[in-house]
Backbone bond lengths (Angstrom), bond angles and torsions (degrees), N, CA, C in turn:
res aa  C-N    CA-C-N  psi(-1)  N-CA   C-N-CA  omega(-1)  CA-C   N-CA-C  phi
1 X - - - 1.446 - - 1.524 108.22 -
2 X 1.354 123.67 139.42 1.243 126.27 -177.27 1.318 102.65 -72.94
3 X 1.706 123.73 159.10 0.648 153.91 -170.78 1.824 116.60 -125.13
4 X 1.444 101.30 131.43 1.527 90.63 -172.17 1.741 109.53 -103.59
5 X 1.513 95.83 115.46 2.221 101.98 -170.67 1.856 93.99 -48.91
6 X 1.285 98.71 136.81 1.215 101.31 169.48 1.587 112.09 -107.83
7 X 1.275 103.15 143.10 1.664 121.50 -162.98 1.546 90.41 -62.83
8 X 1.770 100.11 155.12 1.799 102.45 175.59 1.666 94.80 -68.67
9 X 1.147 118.62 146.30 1.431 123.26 -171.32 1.674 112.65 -97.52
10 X 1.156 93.08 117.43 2.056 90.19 -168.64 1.493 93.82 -97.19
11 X 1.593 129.56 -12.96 1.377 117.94 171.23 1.358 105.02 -168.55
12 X 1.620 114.20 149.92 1.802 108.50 -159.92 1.684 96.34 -109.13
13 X 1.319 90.50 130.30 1.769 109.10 166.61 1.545 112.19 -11.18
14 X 1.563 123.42 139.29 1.169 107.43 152.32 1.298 127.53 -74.43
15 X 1.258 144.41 161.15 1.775 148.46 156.24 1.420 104.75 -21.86
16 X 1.107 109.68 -63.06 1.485 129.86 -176.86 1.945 118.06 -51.83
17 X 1.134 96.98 -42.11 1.617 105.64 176.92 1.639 105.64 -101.13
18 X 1.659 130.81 -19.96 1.345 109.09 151.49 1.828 118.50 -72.23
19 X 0.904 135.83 -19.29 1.821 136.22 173.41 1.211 86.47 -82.33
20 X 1.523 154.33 -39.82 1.449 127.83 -170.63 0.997 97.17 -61.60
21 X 1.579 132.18 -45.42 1.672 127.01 -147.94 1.426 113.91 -77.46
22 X 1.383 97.59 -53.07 1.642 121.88 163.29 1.634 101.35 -44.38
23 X 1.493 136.96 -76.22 1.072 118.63 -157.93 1.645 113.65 -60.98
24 X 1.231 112.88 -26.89 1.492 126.77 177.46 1.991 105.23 -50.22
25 X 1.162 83.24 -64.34 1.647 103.69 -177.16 2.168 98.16 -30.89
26 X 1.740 77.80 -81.96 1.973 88.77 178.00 1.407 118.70 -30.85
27 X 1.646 115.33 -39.74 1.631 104.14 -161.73 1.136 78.25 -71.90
28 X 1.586 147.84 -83.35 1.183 148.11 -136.44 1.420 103.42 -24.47
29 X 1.117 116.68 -71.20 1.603 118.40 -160.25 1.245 137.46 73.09
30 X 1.318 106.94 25.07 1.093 126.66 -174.44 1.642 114.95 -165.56
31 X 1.950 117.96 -177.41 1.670 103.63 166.90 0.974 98.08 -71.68
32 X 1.728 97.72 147.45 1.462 106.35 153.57 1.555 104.96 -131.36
33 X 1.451 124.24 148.06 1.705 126.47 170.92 1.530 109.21 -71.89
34 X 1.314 92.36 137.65 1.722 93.00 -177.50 1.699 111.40 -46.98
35 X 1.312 110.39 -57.07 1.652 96.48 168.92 1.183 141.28 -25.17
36 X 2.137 102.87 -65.27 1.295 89.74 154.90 1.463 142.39 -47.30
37 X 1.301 120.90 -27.60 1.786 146.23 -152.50 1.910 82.37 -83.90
38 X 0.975 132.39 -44.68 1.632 156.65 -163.94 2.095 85.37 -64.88
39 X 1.387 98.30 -81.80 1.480 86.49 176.44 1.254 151.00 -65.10
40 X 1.419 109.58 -19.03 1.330 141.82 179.58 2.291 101.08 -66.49
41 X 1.161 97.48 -47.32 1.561 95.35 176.29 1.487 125.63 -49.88
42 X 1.083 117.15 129.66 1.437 125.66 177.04 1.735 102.92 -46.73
43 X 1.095 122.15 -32.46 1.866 112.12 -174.14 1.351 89.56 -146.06
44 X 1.042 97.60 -176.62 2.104 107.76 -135.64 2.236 63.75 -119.49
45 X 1.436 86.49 152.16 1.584 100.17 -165.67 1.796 106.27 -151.08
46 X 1.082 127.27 135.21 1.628 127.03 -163.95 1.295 107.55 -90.52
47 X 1.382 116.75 118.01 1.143 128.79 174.45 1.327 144.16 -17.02
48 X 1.531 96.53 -47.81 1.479 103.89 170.25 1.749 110.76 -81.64
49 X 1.192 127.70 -20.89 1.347 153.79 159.75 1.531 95.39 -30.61
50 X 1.495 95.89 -76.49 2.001 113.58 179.18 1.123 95.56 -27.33
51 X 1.633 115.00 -88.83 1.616 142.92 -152.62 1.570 79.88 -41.33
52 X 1.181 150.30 -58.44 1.389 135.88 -141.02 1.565 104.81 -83.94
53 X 1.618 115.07 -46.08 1.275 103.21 170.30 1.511 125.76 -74.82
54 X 1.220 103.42 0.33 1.401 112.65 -175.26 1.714 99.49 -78.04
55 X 1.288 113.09 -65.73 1.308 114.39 166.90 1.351 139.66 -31.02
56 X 1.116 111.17 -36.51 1.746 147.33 169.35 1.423 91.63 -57.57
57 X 1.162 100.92 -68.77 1.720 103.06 -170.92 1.503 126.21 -55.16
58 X 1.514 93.70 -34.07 1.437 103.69 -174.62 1.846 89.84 -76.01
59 X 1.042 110.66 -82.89 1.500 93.49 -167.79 1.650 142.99 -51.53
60 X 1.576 91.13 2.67 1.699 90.63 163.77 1.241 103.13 -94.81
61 X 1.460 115.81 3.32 1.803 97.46 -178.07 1.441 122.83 100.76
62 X 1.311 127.30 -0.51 1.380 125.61 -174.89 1.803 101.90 -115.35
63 X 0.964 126.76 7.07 1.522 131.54 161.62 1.500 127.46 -146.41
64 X 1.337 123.07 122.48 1.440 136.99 162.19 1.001 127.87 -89.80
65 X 1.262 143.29 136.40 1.279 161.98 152.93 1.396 119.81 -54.38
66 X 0.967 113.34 124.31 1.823 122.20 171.12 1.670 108.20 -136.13
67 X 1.640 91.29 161.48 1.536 86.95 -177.27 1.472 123.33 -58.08
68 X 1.420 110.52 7.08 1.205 109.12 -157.53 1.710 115.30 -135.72
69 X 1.625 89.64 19.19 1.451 115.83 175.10 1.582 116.79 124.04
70 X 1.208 105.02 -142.62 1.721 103.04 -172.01 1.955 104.83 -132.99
71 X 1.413 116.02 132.31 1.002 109.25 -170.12 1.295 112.46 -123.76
72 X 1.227 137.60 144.80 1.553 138.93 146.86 1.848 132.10 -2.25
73 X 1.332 117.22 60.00 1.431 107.61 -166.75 1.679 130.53 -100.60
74 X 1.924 108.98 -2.89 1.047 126.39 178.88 2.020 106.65 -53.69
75 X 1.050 106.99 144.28 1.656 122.67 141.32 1.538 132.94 -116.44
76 X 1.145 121.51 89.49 1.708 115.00 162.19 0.804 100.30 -8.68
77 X 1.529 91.64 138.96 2.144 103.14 149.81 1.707 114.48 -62.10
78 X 1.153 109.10 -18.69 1.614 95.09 -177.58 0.925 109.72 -76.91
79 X 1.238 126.03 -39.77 1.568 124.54 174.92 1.469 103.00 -65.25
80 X 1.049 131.61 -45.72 1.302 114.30 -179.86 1.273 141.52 -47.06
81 X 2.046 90.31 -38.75 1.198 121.92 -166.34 1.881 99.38 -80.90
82 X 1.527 116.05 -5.94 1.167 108.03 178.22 1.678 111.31 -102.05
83 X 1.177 87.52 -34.49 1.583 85.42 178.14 1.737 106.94 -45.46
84 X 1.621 105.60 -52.96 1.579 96.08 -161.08 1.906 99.10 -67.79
85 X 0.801 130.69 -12.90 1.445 139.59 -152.67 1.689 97.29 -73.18
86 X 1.491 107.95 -28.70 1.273 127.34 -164.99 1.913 106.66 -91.41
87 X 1.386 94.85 -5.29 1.737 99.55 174.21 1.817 98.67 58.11
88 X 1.347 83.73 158.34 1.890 104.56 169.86 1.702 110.54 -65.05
89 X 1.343 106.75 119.50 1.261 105.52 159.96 1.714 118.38 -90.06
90 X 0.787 144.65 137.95 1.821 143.74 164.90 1.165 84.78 -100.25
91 X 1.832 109.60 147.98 1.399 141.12 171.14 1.684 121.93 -121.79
């Protein structure tokens, strides 16, 4: 899976503008192209800024990359914690 190079970082995201990006990401629910992802944000945000939280994201695990942009890939533990709650079914 590609990987997105992250810019040398001359200053790190606030809290506040990584949960904008992130929550942006989730509503989508789907791919979206970073461009689009660029307009879709409530406040206009610097590119290399993106690429950095974008990266962030990707490597904790809550976003993937496709050729066709970056999508939503996190699961809560609650959800998780329900799925297993529900035991193995065999079919």
């Amino acid at each position: 899976m590609p990987h997105l190079k992250q810019p040398k970082m001359l200053h790190s995201p606030t809290l506040d503008t990584v949960l904008m990006v992130e929550d942006t990401i989730k509503k989508t629910k789907q791919v979206i192209s970073v461009a689009e992802l660029k307009r879709k944000l409530p406040r206009k945000v610097n590119h290399n800024t993106l690429k950095i939280i974008l990266s962030y994201l990707q490597k904790s695990g809550k976003v993937e990359f496709t050729p066709d942009g970056v999508v939503w890939f996190f699961m809560p533990k609650e959800d998780v914690a329900g799925i297993l709650s529900k035991g193995r079914t065999w079919t």
